[in-house]
PASEBA-1860 file (N, C-alpha, C; in nm, 3 decimals):
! residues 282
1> XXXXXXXX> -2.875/1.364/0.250/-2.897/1.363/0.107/-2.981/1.244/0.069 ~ -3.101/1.242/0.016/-3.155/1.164/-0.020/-3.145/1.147/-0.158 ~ -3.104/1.027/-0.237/-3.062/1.034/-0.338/-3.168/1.070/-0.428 ~ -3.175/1.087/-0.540/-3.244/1.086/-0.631/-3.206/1.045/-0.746 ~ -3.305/1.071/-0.890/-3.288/0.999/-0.999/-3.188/1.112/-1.067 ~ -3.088/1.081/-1.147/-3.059/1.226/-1.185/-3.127/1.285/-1.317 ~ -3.133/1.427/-1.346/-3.201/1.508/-1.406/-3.144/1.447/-1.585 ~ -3.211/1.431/-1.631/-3.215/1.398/-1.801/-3.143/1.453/-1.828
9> XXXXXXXX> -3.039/1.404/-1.948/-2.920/1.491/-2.052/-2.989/1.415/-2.165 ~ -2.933/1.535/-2.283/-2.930/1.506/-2.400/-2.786/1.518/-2.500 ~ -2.700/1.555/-2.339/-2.537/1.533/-2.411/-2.472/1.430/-2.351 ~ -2.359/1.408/-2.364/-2.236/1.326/-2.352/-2.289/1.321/-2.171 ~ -2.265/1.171/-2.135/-2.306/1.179/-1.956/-2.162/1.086/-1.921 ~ -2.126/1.138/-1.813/-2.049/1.053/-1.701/-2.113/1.027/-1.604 ~ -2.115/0.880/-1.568/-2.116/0.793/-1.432/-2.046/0.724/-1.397 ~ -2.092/0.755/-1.215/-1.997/0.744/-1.165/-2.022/0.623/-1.059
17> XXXXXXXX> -1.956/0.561/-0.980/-2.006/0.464/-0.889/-1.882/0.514/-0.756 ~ -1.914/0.584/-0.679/-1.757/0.613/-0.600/-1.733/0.515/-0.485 ~ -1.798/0.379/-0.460/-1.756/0.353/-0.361/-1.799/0.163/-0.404 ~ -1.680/0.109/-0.445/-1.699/-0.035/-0.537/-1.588/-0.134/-0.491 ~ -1.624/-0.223/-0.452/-1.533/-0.356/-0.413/-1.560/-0.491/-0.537 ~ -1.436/-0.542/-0.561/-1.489/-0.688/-0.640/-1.425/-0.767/-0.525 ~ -1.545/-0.870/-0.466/-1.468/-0.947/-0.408/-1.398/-1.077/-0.453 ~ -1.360/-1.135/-0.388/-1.334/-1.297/-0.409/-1.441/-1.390/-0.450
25> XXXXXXXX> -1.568/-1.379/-0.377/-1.666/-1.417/-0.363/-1.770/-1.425/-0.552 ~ -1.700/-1.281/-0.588/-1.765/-1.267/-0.714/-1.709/-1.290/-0.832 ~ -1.782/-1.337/-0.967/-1.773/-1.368/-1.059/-1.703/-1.289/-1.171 ~ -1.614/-1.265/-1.154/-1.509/-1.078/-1.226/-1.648/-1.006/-1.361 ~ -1.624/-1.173/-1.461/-1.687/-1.162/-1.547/-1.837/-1.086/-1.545 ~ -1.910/-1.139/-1.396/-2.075/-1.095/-1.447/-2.069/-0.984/-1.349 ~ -1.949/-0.942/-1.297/-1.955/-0.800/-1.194/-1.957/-0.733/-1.305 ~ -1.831/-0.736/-1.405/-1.834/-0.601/-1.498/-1.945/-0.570/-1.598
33> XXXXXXXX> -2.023/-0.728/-1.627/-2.102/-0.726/-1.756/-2.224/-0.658/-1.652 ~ -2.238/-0.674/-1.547/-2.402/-0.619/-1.486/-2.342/-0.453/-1.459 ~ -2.225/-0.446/-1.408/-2.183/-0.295/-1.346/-2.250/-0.220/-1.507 ~ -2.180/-0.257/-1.645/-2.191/-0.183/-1.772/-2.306/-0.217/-1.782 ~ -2.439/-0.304/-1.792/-2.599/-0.312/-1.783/-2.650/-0.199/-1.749 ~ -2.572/-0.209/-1.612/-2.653/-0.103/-1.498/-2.631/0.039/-1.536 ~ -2.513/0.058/-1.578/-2.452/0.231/-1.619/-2.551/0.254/-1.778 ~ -2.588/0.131/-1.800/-2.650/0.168/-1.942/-2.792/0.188/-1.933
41> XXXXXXXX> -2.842/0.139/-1.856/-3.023/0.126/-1.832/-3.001/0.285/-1.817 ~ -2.943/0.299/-1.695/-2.954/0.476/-1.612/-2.933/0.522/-1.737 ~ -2.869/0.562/-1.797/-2.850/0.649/-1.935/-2.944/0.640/-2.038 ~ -2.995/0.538/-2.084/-3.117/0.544/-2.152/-3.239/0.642/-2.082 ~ -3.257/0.568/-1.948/-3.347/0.635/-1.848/-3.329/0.834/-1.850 ~ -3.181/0.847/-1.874/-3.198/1.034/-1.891/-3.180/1.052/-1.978 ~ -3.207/1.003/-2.093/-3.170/1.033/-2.245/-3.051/1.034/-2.309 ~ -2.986/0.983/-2.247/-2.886/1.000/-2.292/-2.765/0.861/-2.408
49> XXXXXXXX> -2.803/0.917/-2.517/-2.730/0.793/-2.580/-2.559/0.745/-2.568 ~ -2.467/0.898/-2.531/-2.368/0.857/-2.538/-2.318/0.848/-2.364 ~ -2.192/0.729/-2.312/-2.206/0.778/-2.163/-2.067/0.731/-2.157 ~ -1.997/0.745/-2.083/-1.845/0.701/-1.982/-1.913/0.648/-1.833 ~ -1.885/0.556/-1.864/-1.855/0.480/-1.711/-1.771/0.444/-1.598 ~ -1.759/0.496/-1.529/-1.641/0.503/-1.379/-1.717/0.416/-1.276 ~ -1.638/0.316/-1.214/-1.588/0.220/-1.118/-1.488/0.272/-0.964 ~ -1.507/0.338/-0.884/-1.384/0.384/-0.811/-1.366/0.250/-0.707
57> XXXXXXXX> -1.232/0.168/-0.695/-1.234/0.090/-0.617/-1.193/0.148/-0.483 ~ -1.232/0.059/-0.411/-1.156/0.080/-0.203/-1.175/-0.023/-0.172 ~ -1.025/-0.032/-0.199/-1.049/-0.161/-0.225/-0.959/-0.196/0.004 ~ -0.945/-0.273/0.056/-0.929/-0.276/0.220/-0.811/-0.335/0.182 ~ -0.749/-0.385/0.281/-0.598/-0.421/0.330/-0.537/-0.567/0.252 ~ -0.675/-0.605/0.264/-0.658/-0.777/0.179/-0.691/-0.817/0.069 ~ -0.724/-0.662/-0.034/-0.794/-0.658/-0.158/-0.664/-0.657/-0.222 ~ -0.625/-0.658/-0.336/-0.557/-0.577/-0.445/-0.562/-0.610/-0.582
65> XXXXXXXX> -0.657/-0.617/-0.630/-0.764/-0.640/-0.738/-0.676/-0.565/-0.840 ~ -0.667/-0.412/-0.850/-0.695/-0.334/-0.935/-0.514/-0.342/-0.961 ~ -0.428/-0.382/-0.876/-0.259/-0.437/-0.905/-0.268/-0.591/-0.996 ~ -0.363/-0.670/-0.967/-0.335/-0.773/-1.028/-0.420/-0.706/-1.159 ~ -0.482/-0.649/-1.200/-0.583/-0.607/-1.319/-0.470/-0.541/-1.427 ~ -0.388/-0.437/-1.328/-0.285/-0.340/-1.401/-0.187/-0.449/-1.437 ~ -0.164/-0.530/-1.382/-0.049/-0.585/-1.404/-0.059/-0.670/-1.533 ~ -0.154/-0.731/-1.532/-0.259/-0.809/-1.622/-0.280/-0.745/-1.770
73> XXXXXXXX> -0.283/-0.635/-1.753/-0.278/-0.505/-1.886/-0.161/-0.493/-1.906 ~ -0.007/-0.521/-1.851/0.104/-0.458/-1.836/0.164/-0.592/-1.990 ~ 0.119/-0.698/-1.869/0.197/-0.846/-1.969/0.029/-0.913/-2.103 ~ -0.025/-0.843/-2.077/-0.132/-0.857/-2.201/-0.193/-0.981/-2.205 ~ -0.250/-0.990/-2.092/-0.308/-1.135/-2.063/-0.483/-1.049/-2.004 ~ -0.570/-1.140/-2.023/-0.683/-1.106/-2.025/-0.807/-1.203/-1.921 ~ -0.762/-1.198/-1.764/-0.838/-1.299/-1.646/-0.945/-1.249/-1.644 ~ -1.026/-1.180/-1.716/-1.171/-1.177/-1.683/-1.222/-1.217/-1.822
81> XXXXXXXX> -1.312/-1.310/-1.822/-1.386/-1.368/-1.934/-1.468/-1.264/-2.003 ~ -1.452/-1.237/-2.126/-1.488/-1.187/-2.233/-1.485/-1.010/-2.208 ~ -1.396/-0.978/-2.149/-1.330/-0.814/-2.107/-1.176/-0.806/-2.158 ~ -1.148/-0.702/-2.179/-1.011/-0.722/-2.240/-0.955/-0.573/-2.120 ~ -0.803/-0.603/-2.092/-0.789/-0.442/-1.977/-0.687/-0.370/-2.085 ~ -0.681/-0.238/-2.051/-0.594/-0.152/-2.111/-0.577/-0.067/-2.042 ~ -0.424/0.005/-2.021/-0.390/0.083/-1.990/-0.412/0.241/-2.003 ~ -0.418/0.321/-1.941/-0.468/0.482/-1.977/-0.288/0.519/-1.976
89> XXXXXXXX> -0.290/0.644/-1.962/-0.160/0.720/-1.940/-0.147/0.764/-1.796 ~ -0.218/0.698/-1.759/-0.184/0.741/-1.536/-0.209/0.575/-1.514 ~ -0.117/0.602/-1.385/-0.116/0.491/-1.342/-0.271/0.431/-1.246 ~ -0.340/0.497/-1.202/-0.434/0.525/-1.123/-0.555/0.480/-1.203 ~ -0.583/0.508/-1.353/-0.642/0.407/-1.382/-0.688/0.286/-1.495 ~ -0.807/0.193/-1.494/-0.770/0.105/-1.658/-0.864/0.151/-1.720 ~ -0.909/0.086/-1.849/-1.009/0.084/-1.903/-0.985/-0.022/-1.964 ~ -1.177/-0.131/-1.948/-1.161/-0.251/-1.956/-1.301/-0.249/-2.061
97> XXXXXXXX> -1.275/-0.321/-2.151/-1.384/-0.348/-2.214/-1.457/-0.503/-2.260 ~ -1.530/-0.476/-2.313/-1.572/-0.590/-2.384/-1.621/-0.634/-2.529 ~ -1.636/-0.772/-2.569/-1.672/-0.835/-2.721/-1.739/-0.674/-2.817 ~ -1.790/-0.603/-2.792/-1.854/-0.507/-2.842/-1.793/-0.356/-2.800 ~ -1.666/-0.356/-2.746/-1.561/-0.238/-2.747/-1.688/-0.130/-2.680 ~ -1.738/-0.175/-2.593/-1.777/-0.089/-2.488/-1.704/-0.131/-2.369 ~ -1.727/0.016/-2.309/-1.579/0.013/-2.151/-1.656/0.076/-2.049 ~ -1.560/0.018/-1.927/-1.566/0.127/-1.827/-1.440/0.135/-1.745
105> XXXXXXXX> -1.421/0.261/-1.743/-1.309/0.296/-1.640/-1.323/0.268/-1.489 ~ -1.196/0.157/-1.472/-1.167/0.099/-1.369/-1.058/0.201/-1.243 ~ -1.115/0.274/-1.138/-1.012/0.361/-1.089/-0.974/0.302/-0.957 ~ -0.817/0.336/-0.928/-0.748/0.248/-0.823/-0.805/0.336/-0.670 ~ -0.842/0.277/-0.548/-0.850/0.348/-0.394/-0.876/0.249/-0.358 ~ -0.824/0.277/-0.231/-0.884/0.179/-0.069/-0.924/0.250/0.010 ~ -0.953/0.187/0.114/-1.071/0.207/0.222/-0.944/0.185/0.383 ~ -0.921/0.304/0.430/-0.847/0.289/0.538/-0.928/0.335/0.654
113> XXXXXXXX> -0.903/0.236/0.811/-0.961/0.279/0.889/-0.902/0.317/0.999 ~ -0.924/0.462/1.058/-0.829/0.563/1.118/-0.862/0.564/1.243 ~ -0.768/0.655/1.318/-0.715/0.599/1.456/-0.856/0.647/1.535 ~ -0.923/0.741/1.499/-1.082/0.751/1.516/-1.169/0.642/1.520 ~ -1.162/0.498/1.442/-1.261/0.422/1.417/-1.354/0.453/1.302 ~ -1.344/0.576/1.272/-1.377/0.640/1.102/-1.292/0.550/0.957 ~ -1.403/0.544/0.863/-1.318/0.490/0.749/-1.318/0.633/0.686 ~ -1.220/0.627/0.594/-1.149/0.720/0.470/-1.130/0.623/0.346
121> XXXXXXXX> -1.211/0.699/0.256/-1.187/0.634/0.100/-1.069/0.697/0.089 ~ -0.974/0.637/0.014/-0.872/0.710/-0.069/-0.860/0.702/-0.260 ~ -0.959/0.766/-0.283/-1.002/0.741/-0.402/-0.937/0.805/-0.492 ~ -0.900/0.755/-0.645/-0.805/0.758/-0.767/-0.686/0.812/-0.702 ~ -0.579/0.711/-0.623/-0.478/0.754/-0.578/-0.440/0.576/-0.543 ~ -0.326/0.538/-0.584/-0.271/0.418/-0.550/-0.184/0.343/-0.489 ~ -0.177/0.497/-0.412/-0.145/0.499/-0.254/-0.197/0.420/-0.154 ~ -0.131/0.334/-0.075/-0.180/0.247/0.018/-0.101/0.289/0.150
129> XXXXXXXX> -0.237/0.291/0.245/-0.222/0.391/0.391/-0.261/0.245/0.492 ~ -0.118/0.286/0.604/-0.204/0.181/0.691/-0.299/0.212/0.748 ~ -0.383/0.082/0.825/-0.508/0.168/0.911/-0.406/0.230/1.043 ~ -0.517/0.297/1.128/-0.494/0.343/1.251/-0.403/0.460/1.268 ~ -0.351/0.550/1.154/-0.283/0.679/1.200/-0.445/0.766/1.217 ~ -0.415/0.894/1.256/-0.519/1.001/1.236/-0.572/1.020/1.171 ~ -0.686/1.050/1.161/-0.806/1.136/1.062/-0.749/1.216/0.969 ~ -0.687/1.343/1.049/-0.638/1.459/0.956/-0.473/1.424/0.906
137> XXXXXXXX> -0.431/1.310/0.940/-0.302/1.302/0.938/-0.317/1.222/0.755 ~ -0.395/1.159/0.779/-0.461/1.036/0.647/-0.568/1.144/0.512 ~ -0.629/1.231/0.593/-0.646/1.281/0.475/-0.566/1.377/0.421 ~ -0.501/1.443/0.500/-0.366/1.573/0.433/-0.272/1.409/0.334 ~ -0.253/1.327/0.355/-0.164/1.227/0.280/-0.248/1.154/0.188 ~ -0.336/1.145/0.149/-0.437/1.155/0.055/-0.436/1.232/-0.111 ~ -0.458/1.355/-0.014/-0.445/1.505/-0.070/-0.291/1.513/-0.163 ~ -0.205/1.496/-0.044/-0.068/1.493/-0.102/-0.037/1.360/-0.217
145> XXXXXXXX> -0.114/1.259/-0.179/-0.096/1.182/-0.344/-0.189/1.192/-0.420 ~ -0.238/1.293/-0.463/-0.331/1.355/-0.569/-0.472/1.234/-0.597 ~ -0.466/1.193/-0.440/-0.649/1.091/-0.422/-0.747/1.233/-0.365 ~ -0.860/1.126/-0.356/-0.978/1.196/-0.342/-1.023/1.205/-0.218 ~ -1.003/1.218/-0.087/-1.021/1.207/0.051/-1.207/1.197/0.088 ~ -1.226/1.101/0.110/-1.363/1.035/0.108/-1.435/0.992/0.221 ~ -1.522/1.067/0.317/-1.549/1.004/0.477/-1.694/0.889/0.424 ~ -1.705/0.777/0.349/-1.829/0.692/0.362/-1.927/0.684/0.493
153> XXXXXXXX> -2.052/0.725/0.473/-2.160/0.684/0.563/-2.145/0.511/0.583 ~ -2.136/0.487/0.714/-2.190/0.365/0.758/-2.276/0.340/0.907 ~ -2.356/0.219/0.865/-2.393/0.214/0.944/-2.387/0.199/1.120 ~ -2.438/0.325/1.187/-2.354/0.375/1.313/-2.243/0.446/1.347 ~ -2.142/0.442/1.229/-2.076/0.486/1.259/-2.035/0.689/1.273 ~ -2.162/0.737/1.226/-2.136/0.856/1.220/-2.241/0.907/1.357 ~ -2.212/0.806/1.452/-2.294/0.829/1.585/-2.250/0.861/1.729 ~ -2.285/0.908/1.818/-2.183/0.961/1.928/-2.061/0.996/1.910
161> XXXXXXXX> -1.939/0.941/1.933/-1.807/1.054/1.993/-1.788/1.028/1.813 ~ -1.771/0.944/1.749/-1.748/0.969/1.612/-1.818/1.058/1.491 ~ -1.924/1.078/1.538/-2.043/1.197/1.471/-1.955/1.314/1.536 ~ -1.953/1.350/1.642/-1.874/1.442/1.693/-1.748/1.464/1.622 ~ -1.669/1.401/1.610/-1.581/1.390/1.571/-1.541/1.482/1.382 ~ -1.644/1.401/1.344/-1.659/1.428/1.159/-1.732/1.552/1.167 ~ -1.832/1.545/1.305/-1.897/1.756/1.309/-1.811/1.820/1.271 ~ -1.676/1.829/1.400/-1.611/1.914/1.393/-1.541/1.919/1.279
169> XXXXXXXX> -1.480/1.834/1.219/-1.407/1.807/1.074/-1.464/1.878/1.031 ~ -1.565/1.853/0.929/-1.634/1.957/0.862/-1.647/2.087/0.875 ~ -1.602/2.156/1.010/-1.631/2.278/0.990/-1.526/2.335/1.030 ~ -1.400/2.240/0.973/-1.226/2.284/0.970/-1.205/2.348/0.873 ~ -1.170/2.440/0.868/-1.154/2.528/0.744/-0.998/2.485/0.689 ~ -0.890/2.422/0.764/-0.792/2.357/0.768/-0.801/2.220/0.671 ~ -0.894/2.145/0.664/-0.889/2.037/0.588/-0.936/2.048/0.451 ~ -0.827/2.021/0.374/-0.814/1.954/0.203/-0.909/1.925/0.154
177> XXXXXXXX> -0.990/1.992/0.060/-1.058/1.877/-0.020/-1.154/1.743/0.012 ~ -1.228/1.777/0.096/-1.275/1.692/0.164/-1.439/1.621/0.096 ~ -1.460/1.505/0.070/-1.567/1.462/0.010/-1.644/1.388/0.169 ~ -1.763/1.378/0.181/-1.857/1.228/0.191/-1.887/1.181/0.101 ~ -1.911/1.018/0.197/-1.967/0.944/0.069/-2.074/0.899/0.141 ~ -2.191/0.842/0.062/-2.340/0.786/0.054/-2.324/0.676/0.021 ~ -2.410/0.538/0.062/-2.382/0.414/-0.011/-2.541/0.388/-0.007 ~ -2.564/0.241/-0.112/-2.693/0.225/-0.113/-2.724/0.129/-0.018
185> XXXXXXXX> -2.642/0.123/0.085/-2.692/0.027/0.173/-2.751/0.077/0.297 ~ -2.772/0.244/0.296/-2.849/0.327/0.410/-3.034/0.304/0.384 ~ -3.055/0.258/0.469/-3.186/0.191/0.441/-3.312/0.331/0.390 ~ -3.375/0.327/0.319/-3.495/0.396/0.308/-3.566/0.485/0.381 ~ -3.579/0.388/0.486/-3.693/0.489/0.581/-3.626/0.576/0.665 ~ -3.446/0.587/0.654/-3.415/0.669/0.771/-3.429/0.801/0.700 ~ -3.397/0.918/0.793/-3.359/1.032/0.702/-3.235/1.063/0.684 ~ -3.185/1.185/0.578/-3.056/1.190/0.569/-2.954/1.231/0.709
193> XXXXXXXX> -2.869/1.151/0.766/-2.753/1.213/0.835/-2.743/1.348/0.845 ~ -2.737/1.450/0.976/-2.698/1.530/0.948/-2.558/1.595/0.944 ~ -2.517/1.523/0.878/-2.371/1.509/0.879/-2.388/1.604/0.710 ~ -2.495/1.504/0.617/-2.476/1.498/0.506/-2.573/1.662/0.458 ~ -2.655/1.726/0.564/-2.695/1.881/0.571/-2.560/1.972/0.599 ~ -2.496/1.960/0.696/-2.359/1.988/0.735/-2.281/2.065/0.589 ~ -2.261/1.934/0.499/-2.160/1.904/0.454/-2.205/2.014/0.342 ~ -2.330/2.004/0.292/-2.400/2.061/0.185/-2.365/2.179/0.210
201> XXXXXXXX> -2.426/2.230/0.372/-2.447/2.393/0.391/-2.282/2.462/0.353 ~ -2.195/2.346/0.396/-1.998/2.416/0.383/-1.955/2.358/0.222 ~ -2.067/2.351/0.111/-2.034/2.309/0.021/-1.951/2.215/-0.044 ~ -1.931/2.063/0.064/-1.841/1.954/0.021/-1.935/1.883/-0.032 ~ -1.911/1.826/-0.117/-1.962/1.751/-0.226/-1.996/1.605/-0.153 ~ -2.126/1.533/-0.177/-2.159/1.401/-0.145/-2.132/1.300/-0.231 ~ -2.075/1.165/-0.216/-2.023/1.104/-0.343/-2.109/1.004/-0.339 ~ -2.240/0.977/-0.393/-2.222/0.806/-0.385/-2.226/0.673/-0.434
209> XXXXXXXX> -2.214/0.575/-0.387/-2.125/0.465/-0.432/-2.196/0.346/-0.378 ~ -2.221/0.239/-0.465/-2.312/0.119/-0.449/-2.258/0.097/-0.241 ~ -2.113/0.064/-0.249/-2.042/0.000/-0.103/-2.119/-0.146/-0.140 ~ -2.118/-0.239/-0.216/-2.141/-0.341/-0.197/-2.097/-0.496/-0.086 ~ -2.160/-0.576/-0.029/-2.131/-0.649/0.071/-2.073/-0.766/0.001 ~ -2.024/-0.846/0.071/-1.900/-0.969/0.021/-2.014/-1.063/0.026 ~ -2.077/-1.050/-0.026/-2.170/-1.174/-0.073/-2.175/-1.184/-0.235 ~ -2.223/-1.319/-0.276/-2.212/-1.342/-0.430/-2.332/-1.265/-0.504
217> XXXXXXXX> -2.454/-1.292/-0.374/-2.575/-1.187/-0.418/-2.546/-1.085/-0.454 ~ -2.467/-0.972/-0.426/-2.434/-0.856/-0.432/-2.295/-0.813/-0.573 ~ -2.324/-0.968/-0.610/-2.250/-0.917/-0.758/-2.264/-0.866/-0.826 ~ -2.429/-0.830/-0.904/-2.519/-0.709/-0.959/-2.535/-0.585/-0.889 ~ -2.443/-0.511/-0.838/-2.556/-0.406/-0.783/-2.448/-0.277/-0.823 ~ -2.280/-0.335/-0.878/-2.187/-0.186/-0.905/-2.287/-0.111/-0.993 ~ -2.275/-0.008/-1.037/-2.329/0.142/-1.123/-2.437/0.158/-1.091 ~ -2.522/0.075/-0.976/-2.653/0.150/-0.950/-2.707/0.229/-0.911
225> XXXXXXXX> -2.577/0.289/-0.781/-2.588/0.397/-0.740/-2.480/0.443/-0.756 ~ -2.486/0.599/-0.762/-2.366/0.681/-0.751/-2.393/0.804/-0.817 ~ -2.302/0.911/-0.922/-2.338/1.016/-0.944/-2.303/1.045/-1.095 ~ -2.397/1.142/-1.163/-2.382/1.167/-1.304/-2.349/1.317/-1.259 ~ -2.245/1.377/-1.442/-2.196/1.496/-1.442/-2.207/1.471/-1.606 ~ -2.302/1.599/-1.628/-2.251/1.564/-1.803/-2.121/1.614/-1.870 ~ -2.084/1.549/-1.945/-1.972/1.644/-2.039/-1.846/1.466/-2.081 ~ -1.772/1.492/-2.103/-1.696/1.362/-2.164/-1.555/1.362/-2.052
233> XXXXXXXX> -1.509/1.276/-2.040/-1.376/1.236/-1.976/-1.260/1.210/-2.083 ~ -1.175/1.292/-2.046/-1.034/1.274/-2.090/-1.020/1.091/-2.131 ~ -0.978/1.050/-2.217/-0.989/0.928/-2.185/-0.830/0.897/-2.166 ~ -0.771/0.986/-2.124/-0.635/0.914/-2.123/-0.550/0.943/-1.984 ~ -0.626/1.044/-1.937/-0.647/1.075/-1.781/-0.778/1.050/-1.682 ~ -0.814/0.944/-1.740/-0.974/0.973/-1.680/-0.987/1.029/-1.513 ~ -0.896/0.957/-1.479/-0.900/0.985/-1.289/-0.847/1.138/-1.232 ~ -0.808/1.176/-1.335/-0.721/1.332/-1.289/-0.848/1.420/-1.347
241> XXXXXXXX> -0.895/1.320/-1.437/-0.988/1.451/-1.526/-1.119/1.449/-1.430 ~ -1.171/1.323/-1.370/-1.298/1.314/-1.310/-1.262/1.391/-1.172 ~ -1.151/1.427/-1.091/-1.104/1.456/-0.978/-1.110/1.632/-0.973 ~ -1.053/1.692/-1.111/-1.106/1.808/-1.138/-1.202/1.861/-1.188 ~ -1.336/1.776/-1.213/-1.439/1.800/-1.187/-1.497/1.829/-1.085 ~ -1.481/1.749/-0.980/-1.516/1.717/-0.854/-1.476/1.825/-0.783 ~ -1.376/1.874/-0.796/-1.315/1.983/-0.727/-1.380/2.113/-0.805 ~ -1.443/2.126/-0.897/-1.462/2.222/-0.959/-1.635/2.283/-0.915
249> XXXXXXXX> -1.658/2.392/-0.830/-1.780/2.407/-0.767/-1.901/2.442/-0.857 ~ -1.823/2.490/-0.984/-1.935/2.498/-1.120/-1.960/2.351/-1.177 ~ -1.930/2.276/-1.109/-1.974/2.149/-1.189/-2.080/2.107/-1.182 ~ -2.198/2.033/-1.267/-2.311/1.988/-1.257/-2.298/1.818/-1.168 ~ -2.282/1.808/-1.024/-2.309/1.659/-0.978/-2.419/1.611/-0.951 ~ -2.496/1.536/-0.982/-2.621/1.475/-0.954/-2.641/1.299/-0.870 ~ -2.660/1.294/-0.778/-2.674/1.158/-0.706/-2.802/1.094/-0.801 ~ -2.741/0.953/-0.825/-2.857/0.903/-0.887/-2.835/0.726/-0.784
257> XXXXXXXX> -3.002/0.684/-0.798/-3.007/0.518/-0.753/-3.052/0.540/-0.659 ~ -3.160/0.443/-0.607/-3.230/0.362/-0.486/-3.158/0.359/-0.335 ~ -3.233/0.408/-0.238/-3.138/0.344/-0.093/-3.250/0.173/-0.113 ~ -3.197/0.183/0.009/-3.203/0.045/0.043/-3.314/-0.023/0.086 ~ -3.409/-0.109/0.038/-3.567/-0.105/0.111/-3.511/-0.154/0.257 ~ -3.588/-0.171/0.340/-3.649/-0.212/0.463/-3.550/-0.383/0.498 ~ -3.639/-0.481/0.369/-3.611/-0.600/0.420/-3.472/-0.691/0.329 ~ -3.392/-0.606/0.282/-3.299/-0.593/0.262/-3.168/-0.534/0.329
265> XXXXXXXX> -3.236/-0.420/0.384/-3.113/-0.369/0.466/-3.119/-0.443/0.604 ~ -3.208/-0.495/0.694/-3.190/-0.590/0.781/-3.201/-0.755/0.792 ~ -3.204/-0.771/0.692/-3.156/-0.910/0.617/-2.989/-0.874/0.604 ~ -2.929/-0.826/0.550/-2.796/-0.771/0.494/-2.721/-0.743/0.682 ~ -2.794/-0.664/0.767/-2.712/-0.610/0.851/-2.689/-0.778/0.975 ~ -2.796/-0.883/0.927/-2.822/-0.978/1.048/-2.684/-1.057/0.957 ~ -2.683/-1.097/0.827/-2.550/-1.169/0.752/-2.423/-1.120/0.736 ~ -2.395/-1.020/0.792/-2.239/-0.930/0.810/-2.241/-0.965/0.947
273> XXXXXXXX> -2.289/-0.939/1.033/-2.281/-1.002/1.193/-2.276/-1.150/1.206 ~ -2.321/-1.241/1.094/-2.271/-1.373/1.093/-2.148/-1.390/1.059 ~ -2.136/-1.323/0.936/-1.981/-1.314/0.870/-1.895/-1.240/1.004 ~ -1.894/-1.140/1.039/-1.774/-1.106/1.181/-1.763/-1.199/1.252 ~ -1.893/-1.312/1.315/-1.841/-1.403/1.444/-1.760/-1.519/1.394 ~ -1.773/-1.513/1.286/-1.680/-1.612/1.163/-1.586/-1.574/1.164 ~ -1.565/-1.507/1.149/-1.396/-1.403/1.116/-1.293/-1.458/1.255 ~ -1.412/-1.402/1.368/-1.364/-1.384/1.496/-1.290/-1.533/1.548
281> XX> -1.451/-1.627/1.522/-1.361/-1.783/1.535/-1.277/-1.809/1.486 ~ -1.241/-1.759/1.337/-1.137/-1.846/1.265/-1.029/-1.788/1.308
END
């Protein structure tokens, strides 16, 4: 799937970002004020004046952002500078706004990695899976806590016995609800995965999602990529309501945002291999 821009509305638009980390590293404050920038440029860009904005976190083992955020909404205290959080009617997700009572919906998932060496989003579900059970064992338990079962493209990893692996998946007629995801960190010049022809031809839906890197650079880049659907979100279910969209094969999804140029994506892949031998020493 090569992304593209998505097609112009002149009604009500949802965007989406399906694959979003805040790290430590970043500034809470200028993640959310650039994530809502970014969801707003794109919407001008398709005409569209009115929009909902979605955040899906995955968030990994040592994150839990979106518990201290809820919790934060629970006792009415407000840790991100000039955003205020509020509660929806599901637990799964917030809505956070700012000085000018514009929002975006904040939705709870992590990122588990399975006894394959495959990651799984577990998206709008606040369910936490350890790593290392099975593939199909992690997404049927997914499924069963009403998340979004999510295989993310990364780099290499959808290559030899693990490409094999997600082949055959895909053409399980046995497995749930099954999404990929796209990130903007698949560089430009490759072509699409054929994982991501696969997936199209058995009609699973492609999701995608900035996947931003734990660098401070990478504090601007949530809502740049990911996917528009026009029509409005429940605002009091947003995560149940965006989930039955998704599931719904009459739905309009459109991938919108940039891959990755050239000297960015191997700039980016040489500073994550610094960051692992770091990890490794410490």
């Amino acid at each position: 799937m090569t992304t593209s821009t998505a097609k112009a509305y002149s009604d009500p638009l949802i965007l989406a970002d399906a694959h979003t980390h805040i790290y430590d590293c970043f500034d809470p404050s200028a993640f959310f004020n650039s994530a809502f920038n970014n969801f707003e440029v794109l919407s001008r860009q398709q005409g569209s004046e009115a929009f909902q904005a979605v955040l899906f976190l995955t968030e990994t083992r040592s994150e839990n952002y979106f518990e201290q955020l809820y919790q934060a909404a629970q006792d009415g205290s407000n840790p991100i500078a000039g955003w205020s959080i509020h509660l929806t009617e599901e637990d799964r997700s917030l809505y956070i706004t700012n000085s000018a009572h514009q929002g975006i919906f904040l939705v709870a998932g992590s990122q588990i990695v399975v006894e394959e060496d495959l990651e799984v989003l577990a998206l709008a579900t606040t369910k936490r899976l350890p790593d290392g059970l099975p593939l199909a064992n992690v997404i049927h338990q997914v499924v069963d806590h009403e998340g979004i079962p999510t295989i993310p493209w990364g780099f290499g990893k959808w290559m030899g016995r693990r490409g094999k692996i997600l082949s055959e998946l895909l053409q399980d007629d046995r497995v749930p609800s099954l999404f990929l995801g796209d990130n903007s960190g698949r560089p430009s010049f490759w072509s699409d995965p054929p994982h991501f022809k696969q997936a199209i031809a058995r009609k699973i839906r492609i999701l995608p999602g900035t996947d931003p890197l734990p660098f401070d650079s990478e504090t601007d880049r949530a809502g740049r990529f990911g996917f528009a659907v026009p029509g409005s979100l429940d605002v009091k279910r947003p995560a149940a309501h965006l989930k039955q969209l998704l599931l719904d094969p009459n739905a309009q999804v459109q991938p919108y945002g940039a891959l990755e140029t050239p000297f960015r994506f191997f700039r980016n892949q040489v500073a994550m291999q610094i960051v692992k031998r770091t990890r490794k020493a410490s």
